[in-house]
N, C-alpha and C positions, 0 to 999 in steps of 0.2 A: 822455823823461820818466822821472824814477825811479818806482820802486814797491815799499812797503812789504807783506808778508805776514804776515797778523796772524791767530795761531791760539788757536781758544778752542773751546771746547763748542759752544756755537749763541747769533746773534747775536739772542737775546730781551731784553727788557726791564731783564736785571742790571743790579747794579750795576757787574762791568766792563765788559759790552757798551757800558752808555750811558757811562760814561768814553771807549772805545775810540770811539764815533762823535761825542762832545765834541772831540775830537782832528780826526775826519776831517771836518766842517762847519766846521771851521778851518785848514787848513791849504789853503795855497792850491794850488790843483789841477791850476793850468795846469804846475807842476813836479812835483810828487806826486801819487801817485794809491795809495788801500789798495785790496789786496784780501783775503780771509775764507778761512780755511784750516777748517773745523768738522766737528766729527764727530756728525752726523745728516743724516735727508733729509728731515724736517720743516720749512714754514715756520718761520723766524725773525720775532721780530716788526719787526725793519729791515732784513730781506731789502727789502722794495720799497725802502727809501730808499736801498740802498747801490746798486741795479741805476741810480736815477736819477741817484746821482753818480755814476754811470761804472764802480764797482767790479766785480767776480767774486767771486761764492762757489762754493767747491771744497769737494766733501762727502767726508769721507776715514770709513773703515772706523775702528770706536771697535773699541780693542786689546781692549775687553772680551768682544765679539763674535767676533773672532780673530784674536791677536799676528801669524799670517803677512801676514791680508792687507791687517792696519795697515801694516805693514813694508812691503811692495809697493804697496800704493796713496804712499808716503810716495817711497819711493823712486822709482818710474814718473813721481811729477809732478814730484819735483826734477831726476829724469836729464833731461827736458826743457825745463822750465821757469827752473830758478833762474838762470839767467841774464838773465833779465825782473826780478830782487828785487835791490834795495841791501842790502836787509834781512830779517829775518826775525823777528819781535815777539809771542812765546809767553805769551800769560798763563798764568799756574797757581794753583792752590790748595798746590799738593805737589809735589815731586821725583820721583813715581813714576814717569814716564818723561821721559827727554831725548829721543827717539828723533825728533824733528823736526830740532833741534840736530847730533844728530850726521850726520845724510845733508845739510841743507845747510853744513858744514864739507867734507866729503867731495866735495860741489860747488861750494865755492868763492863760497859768498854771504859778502859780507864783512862783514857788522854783524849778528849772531848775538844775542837779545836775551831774557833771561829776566825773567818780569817778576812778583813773588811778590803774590799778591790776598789773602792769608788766613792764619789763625793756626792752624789744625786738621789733622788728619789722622785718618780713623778706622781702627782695623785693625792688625793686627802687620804684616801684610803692607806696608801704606801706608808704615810707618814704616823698614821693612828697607831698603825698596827707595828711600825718602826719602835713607835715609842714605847706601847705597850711592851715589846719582848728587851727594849734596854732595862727596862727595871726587871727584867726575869733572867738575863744572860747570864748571869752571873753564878745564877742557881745552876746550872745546867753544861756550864763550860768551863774546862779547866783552865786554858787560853786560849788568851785575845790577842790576834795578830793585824797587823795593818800595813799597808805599801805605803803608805805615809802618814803624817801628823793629821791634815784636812780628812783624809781614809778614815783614820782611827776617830777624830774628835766629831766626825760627821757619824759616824756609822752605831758606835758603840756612846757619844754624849759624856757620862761625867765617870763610867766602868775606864777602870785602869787597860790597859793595851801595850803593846811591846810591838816597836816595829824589824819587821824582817823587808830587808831589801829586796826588788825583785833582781833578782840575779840572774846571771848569762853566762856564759860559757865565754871570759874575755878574751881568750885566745883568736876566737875563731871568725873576730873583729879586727883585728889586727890591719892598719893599711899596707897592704902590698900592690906597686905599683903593675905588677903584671897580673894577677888579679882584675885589675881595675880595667886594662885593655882591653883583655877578653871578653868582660859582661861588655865595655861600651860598645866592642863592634856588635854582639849578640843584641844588643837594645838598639843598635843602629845610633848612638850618640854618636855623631859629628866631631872632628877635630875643629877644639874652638867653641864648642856649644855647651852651655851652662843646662846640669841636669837634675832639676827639683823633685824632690820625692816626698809622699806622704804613705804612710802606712799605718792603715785602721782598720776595721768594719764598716761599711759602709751605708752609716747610719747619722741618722741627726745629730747626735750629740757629738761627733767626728767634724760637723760643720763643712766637708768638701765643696758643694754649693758655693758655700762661699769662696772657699780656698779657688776656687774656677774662676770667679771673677778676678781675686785680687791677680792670679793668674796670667790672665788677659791682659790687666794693667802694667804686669810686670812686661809681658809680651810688647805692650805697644812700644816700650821704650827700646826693650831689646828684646829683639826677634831669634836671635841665634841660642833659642833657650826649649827646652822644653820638659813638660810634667808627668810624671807618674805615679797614679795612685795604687797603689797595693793593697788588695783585699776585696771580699765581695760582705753583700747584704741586699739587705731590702730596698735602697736608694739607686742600685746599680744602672737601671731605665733612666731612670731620672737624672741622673748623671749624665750619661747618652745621649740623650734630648738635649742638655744642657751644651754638652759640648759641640753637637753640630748644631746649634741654635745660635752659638757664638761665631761659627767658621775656627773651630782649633782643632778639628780630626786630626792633624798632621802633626800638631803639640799637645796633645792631651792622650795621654793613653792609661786605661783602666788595664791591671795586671792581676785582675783576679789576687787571692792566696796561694801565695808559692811558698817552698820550703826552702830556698836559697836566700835567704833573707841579706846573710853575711858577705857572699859576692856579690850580689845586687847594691847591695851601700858603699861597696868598693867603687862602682861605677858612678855614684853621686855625686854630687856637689855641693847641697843644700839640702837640707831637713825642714820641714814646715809639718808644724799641726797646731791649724786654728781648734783645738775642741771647746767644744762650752762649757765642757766638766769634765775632766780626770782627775784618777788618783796619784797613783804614778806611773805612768805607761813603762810599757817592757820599751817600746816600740825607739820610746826614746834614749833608754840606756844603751842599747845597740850601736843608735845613730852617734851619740857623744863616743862609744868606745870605737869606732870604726874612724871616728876623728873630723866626721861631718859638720859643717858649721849647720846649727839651728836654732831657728824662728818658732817659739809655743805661745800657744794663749797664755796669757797673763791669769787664765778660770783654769789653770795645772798649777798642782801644788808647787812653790815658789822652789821645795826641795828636787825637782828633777833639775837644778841648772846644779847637777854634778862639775862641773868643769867652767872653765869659763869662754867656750863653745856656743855656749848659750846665751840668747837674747829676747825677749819677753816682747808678745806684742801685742798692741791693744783693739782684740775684735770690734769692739764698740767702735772704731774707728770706719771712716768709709776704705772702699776698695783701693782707692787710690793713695789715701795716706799708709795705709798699712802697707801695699805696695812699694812706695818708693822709701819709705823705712827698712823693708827688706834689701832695696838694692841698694842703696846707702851704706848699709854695714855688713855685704856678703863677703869684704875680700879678706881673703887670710890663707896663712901657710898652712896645706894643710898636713900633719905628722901624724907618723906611728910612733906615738906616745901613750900609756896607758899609767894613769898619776894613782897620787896614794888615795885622792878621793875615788875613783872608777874601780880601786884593788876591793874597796867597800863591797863593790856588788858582785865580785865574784862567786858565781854559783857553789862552788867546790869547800871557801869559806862556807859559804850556808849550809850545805847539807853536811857537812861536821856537826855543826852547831845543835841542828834537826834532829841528826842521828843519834846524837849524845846526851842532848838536854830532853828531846821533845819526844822522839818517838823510840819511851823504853819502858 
């Protein structure tokens, strides 16, 4: 049986985790099988499901803790193992290290895979070290993947790249209007009350903070409305504070990381994510295929307005203008329709494609 080695931070809730296990609940298994290369010892939140498909997860030393015994943990499990992997399938934010890439080249995996998730870097540091490994990728990686154009020309610079869609499961998005009842009584949505959703990690660059104010704004004008943010992180307090600091407990509700993502946007109304940098969120193909009208930063690549669902809005703006810009243009029918642009991101396409071209 082949097997893919797929390395990421830890496999929680993100948005490339759940792309990367889109992939692995598709591909068929009796010739493929992934396994988790991650740097922590913390549950993941699809640690149990990866152990149930048969997968491994391998905890490596994060270089941040210390560069030697990254090196050594990296090297000790390729000098034994890579000859078990077709492949090797690195997601990244940044170029700051290749150091996976170059010890399985050095062992002789032959499908070496860099795969760029994001438009940011913070730090002089990030960026030195970004650069230095674009003029080396090349050496060292077979291909370069990217969730979009801004992903690829930020990440990898003047190296050629190939984009793969982040793909979903579009079935499972489908609007069904009893579906939709169900989660709203389970959320306690009101008949008559407008229900905005965001779903991130709950961190800076997700921008909720502000998403709270314009919020507010939207609230003042119409009250019969209320928000839910989906996902946890390091902002979560802060959030809290934020929200009983305004008086919205009653419209404002944090929903942790759930696995229902699909009935949960049956329940919705409205998609919103002000972020200040993405590449292409999963978060957001979801929402367009489940048929939700949304509101993105104008700082996401201009390619997530798969459908024309989507409308662009300008953070730079104060709370209030970005506010009644949203309410302004929420209204619309909403269908289960899923068009030739959203058949793009189909997961089931992609892992053909994977199975065929990439990991053999």
């Amino acid at each position: 049986m082949k097997k893919v080695l797929h390395v990421v931070n830890k496999m929680g809730y993100g948005g490339i985790e759940t792309f990367i296990m889109n992939l692995y609940r598709n591909i068929d298994k009796s010739k493929l099988q992934f396994d988790f290369a991650v740097y922590t010892t913390k549950k993941g939140d699809y640690d149990n499901e990866i152990k149930k498909l048969n997968g491994n997860i391998y905890y490596f030393t994060s270089r941040r803790k210390s560069f030697y015994k990254y090196y050594k943990d990296w090297d000790n499990f390729l000098k034994n193992n890579a000859k078990n992997y077709i492949a090797i399938h690195m997601h990244v934010s940044s170029l700051t290290t290749i150091l996976p890439l170059v010890l399985a080249k050095k062992y002789n995996i032959k499908n070496r895979i860099v795969h760029a998730h994001s438009t940011f870097q913070k730090g002089k540091i990030h960026k030195i070290l970004s650069s230095i490994n674009k003029n080396r990728i090349k050496k060292y990686a077979t291909k370069l993947f990217a969730c979009s154009s801004e992903a690829g020309n930020y990440v990898f610079g003047s190296n050629k790249y190939e984009k793969i869609n982040n793909g979903i499961d579009l079935r499972k998005y489908e609007f069904n209007k009893e579906k939709r009842r169900l989660m709203r009584n389970d959320l306690n949505i009101k008949e008559g009350e407008i229900a905005y959703v965001n779903i991130g990690r709950l961190t800076e660059l997700k921008n909720q903070i502000y998403l709270i104010d314009v919020f507010k704004e939207m609230y003042n004008k119409e009250h019969k409305s209320k928000l839910f943010i989906i996902g946890k992180g390091e902002l979560k307090e802060k959030l809290e504070e934020k929200i009983k600091e305004i008086n919205l407990e009653k419209q404002v509700f944090l929903l942790n990381s759930r696995n229902d993502i699909p009935e949960v946007l049956q329940a919705m109304d409205v998609f919103i994510l002000p972020s200040l940098y993405e590449g292409l969120p999963v978060a957001a193909v979801e929402a367009q295929a489940s048929g939700l009208k949304c509101f993105i930063s104008q700082n996401v690549s201009p390619e997530v307005k798969i459908t024309n669902l989507v409308n662009f809005i300008d953070i730079n703006k104060n709370e209030r203008e970005v506010a009644e810009d949203i309410l302004k243009n929420s209204a619309y029918e909403r269908k289960n329709e899923i068009d030739a642009n959203l058949k793009k991101y189909d997961i089931k396409e992609i892992v053909k494609y994977l199975s065929k071209e990439i990991y053999d």
